[in-house]
C-alpha positions as CSV (number, residue, x, y, z in Angstrom):
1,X,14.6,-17.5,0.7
2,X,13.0,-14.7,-0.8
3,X,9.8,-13.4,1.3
4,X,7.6,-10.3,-0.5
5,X,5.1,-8.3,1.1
6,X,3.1,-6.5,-1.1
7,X,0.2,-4.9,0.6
8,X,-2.5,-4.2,0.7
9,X,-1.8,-0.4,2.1
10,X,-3.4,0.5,4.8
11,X,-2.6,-2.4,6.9
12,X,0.3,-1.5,9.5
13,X,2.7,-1.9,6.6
14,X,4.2,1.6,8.0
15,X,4.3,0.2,11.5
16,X,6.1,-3.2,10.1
17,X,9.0,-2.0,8.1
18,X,9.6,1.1,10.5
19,X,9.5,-1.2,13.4
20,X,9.0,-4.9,13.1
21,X,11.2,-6.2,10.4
22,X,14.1,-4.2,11.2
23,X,14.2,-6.5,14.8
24,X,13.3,-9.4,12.4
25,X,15.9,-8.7,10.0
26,X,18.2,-8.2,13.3
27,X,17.2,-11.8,14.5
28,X,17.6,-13.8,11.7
29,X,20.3,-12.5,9.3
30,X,17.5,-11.3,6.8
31,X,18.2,-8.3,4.0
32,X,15.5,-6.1,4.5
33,X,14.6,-3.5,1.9
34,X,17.8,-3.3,0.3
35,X,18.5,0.2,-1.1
36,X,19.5,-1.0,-4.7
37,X,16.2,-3.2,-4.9
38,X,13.8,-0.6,-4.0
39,X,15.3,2.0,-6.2
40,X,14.9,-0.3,-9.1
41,X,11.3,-1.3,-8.0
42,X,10.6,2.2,-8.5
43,X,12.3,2.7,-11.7
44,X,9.9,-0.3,-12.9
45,X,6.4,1.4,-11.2
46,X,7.4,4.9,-13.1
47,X,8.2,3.8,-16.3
48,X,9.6,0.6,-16.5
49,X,13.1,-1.6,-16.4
50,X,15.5,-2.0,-19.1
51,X,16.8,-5.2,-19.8
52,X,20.4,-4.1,-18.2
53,X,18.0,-2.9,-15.3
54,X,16.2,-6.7,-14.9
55,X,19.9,-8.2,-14.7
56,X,20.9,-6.2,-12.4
57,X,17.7,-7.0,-10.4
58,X,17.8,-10.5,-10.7
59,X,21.9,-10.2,-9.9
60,X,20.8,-8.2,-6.5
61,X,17.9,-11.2,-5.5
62,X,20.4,-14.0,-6.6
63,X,23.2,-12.3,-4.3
64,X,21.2,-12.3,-0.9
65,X,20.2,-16.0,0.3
66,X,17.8,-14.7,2.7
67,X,15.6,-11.7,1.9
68,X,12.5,-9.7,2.2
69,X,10.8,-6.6,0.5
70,X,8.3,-5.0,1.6
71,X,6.2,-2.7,-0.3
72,X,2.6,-2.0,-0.7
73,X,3.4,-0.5,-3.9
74,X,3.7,-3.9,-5.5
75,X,0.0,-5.5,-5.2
76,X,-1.0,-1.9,-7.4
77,X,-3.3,1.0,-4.8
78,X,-6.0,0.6,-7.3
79,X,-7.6,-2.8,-7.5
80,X,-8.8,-2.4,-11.0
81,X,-4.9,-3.7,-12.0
82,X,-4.3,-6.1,-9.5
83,X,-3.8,-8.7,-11.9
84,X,-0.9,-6.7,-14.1
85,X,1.0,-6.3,-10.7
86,X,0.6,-9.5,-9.8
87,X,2.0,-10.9,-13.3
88,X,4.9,-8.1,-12.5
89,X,5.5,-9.7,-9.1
90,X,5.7,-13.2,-10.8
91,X,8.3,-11.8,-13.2
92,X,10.2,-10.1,-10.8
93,X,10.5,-12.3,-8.0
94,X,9.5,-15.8,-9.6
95,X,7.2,-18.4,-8.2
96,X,9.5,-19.5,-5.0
97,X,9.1,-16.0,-3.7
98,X,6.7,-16.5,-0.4
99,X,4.0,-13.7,-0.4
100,X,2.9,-12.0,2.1
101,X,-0.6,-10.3,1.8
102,X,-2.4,-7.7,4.6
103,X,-6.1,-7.0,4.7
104,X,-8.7,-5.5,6.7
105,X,-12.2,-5.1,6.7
106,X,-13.8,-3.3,3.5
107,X,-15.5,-0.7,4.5
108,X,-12.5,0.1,7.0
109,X,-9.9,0.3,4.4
110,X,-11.8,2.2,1.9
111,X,-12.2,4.9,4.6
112,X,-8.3,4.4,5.3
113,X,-7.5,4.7,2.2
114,X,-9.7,7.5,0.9
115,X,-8.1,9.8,3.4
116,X,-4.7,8.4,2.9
117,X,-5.8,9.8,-1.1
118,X,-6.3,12.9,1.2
119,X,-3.1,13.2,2.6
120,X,-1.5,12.7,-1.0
121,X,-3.7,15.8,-2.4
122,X,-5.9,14.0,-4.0
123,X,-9.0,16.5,-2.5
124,X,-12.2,14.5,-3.5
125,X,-15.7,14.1,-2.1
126,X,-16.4,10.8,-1.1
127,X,-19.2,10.4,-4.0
128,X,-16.8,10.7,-6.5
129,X,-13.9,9.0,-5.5
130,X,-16.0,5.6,-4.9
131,X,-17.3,4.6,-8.2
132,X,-19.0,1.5,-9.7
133,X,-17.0,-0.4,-12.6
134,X,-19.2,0.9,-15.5
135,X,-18.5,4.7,-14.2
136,X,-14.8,3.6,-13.3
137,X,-13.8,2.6,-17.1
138,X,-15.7,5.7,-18.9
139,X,-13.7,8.0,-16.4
140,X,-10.4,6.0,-16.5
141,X,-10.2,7.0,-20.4
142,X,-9.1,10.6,-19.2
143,X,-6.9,10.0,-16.8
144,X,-3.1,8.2,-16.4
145,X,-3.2,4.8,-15.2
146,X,-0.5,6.1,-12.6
147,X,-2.9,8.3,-11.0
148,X,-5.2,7.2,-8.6
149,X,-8.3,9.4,-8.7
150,X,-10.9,7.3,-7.8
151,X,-11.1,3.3,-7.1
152,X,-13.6,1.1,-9.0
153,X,-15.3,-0.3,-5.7
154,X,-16.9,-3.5,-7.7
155,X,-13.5,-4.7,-8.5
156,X,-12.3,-4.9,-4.8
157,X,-12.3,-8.5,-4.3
158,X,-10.4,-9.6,-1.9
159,X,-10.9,-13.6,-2.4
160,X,-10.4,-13.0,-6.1
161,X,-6.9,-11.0,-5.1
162,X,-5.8,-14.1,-3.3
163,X,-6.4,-16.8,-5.9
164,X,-4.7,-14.5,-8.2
165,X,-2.0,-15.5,-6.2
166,X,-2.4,-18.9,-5.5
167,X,-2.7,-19.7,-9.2
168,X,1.0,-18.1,-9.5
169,X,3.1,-18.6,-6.7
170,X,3.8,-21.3,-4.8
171,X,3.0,-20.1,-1.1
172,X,0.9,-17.6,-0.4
173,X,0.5,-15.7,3.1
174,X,-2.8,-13.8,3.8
175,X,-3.0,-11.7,7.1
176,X,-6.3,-10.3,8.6
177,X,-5.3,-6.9,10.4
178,X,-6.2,-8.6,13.6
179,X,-4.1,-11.0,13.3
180,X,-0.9,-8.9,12.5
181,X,-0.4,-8.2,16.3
182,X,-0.3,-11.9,17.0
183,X,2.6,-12.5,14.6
184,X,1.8,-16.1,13.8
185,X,2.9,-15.7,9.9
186,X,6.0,-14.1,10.8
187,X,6.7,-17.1,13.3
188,X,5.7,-19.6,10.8
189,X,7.7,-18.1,7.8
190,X,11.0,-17.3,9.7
191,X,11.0,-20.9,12.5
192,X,10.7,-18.0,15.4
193,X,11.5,-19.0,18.9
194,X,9.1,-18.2,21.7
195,X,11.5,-15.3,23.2
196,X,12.3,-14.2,19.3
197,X,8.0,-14.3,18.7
198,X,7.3,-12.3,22.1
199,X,9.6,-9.9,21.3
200,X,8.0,-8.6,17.7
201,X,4.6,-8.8,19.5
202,X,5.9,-6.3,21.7
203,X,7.5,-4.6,19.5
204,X,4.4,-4.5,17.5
205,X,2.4,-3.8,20.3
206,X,4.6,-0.9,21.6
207,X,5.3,0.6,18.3
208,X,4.3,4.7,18.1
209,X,2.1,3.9,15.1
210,X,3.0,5.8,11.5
211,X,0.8,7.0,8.6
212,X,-2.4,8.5,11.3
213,X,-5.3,9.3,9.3
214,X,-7.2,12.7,9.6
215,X,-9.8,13.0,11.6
216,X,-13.0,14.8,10.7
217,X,-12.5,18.4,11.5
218,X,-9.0,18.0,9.5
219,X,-10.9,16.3,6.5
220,X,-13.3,19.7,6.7
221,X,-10.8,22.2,6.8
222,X,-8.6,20.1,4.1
223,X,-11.5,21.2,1.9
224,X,-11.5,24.5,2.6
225,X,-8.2,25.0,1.9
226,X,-8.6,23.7,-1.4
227,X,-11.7,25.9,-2.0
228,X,-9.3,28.7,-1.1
229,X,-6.9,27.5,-3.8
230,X,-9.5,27.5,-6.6
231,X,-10.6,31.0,-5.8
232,X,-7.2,32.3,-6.7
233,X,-6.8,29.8,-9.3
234,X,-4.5,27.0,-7.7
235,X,-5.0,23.2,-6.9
236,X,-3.4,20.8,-4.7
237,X,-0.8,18.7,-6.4
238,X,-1.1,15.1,-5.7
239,X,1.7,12.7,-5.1
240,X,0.7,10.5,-8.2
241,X,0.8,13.7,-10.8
242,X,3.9,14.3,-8.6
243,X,5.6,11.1,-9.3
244,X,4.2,11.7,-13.1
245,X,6.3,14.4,-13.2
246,X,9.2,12.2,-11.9
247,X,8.5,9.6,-14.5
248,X,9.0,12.4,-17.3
249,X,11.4,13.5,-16.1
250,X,13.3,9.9,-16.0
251,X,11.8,9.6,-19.3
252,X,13.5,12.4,-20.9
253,X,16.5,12.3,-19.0
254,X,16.4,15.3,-17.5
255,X,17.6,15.9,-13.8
256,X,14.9,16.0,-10.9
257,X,14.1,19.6,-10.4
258,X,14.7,18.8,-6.2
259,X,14.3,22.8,-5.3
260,X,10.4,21.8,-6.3
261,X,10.0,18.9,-4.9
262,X,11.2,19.9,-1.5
263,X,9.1,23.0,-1.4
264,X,6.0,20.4,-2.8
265,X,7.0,17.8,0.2
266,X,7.6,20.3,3.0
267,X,4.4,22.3,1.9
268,X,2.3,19.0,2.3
269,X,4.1,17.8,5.2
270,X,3.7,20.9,7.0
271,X,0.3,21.0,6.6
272,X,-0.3,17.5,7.4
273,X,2.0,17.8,10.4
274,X,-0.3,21.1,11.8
275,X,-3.2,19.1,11.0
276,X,-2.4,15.8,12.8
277,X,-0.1,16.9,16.0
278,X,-2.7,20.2,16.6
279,X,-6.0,19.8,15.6
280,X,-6.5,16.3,15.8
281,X,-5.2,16.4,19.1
282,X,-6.7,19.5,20.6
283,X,-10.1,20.4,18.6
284,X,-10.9,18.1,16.3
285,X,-11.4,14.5,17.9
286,X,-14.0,13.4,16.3
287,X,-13.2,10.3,14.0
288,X,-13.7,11.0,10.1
289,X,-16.4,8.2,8.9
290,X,-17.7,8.3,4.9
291,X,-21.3,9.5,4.2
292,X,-24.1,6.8,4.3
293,X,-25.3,7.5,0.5
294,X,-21.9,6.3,-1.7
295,X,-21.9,3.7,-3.3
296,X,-19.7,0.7,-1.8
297,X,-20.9,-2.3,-3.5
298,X,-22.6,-3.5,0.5
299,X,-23.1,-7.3,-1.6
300,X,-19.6,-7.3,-2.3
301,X,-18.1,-5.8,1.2
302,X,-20.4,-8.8,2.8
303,X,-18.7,-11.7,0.7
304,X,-15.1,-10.3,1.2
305,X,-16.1,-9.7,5.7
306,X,-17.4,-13.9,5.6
307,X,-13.8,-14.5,3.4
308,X,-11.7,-12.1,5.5
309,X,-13.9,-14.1,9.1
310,X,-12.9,-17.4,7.7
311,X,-8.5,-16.5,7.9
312,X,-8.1,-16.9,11.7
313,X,-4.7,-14.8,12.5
314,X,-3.2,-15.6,9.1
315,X,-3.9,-18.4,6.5
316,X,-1.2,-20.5,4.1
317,X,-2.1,-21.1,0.7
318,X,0.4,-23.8,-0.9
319,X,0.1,-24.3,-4.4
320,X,1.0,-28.4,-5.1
321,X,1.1,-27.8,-8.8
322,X,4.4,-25.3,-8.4
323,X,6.5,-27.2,-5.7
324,X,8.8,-28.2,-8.2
């Protein structure tokens, strides 16, 4: 049995392969995030697999009778190519794969995941990282479809995500965040017993949670960092023109200049490390929330909140047409 999960980010996916699968893989004899696979899922998000690279992936899922891969990598950060990854995910995996999908409220995961952007460098005012679809395709002309600048907000469907699915693989998953903690899909997918089910809520439950946003005062001084940056004539490299780096680098065949990336990493991990363990915990309290006046598309947040209200703890889509 293959099982995929593929996002969305922002949705306790650090929390579930740090903590919860692990036990799960523990319980039932599952491969969990084999090395080998990951690598080569991200050889393909870079710059693609060759064909010796494809046989040797579908080698690695043929071995294993009974795995899963997590990765919120794979359903694409930036809704505006949901439906490329999800034909990727289709070629990948196949049609038998069961996926697993996370959401959360709208409005609660754009804020997640504009300051996740934060974290990764991407130092943006709110007003210009949430865009509408006409401003979204005249900006995404000048920019790498890698890199994640901004996120076309009328494109963030999350109904539409889901059929997308539905209409290509055979059983489909979908998890509200609240309903995560309960681990009902995770029971249903894998036959859990009652003792086996308690003990990945409590795992869950008991988990120190990964990935903690910033909280206002660390957004603020975030900023002024960065305007001390452009006064001397630096910027904040971002993990996506980090990784484009990478990708040229794989391109070319040259080796990964590692002296820069670990001075890049610890830099940003330092920082991120001073911001979270001592000013978020000492001075700076205060939870970040986005201005009232961007523009979030409030029709469309609605319509995904009455879809998201209508899941209970999870929801299985079966698609008849691709039983066989």
């Amino acid at each position: 049995m293959i099982v995929v999960h593929i996002g969305l980010g922002k949705t306790s996916t650090s929390t579930l392969q740090g903590y919860v699968y692990p036990k799960l893989a523990e319980l039932k004899n599952i491969i969990f995030n084999d090395k080998k696979i990951i690598k080569l899922l991200e050889v393909d998000r870079l710059i693609g697999l060759s064909d010796k690279e494809i046989l040797n992936f579908n080698n690695l899922i043929k071995t294993y009778s009974n795995i899963l891969v997590s990765s919120e990598e794979l359903v694409n950060w930036n809704p505006h190519f949901w439906e490329m990854a999800a034909n990727r995910n289709l070629e990948l995996f196949g049609k038998h794969a069961k996926i697993i999908i996370t959401v959360r409220d709208p409005y609660e995961y754009y804020q997640s995941i504009y300051v996740q952007k934060i974290h990764e460098g991407n130092i943006i005012l709110p007003d210009n990282f949430f865009v509408n679809s006409k401003t979204y395709n005249l900006l995404n002309k000048f920019i790498n479809n890698k890199v994640m600048k901004f996120i076309d907000v009328d494109s963030f469907d999350i109904e539409k995500l889901i059929k997308l699915y539905q209409s290509k693989f055979k059983v489909v998953y979908v998890v509200p965040m609240h309903g995560i903690s309960k681990m009902d899909f995770l029971k249903e997918i894998y036959s859990l017993s009652n003792i086996e089910h308690d003990n990945l809520i409590n795992i869950y439950k008991n988990s120190s949670h990964k990935n903690i946003s910033y909280k206002k005062l660390s957004i603020k001084l975030t900023f002024l960092r960065e305007k001390f940056f452009n006064i001397i004539g630096a910027t904040t490299i971002n993990s996506d023109e980090n990784m484009l780096k990478k990708s040229q680098n794989l391109i070319s065949g040259l080796p990964e200049k590692k002296n820069i990336n670990k001075i890049f990493f610890a830099q940003k991990l330092t920082w991120r490390y001073f911001m979270n363990k001592i000013i978020d915990k000492s001075i700076g309290k205060e939870k970040f929330c986005l201005p009232n006046n961007i523009y979030l598309n409030k029709i469309l947040i609605e319509k995904n909140r009455v879809y998201l209200n209508s899941l209970g703890s999870f929801k299985k889509y079966v698609n008849h047409k691709l039983l066989i």
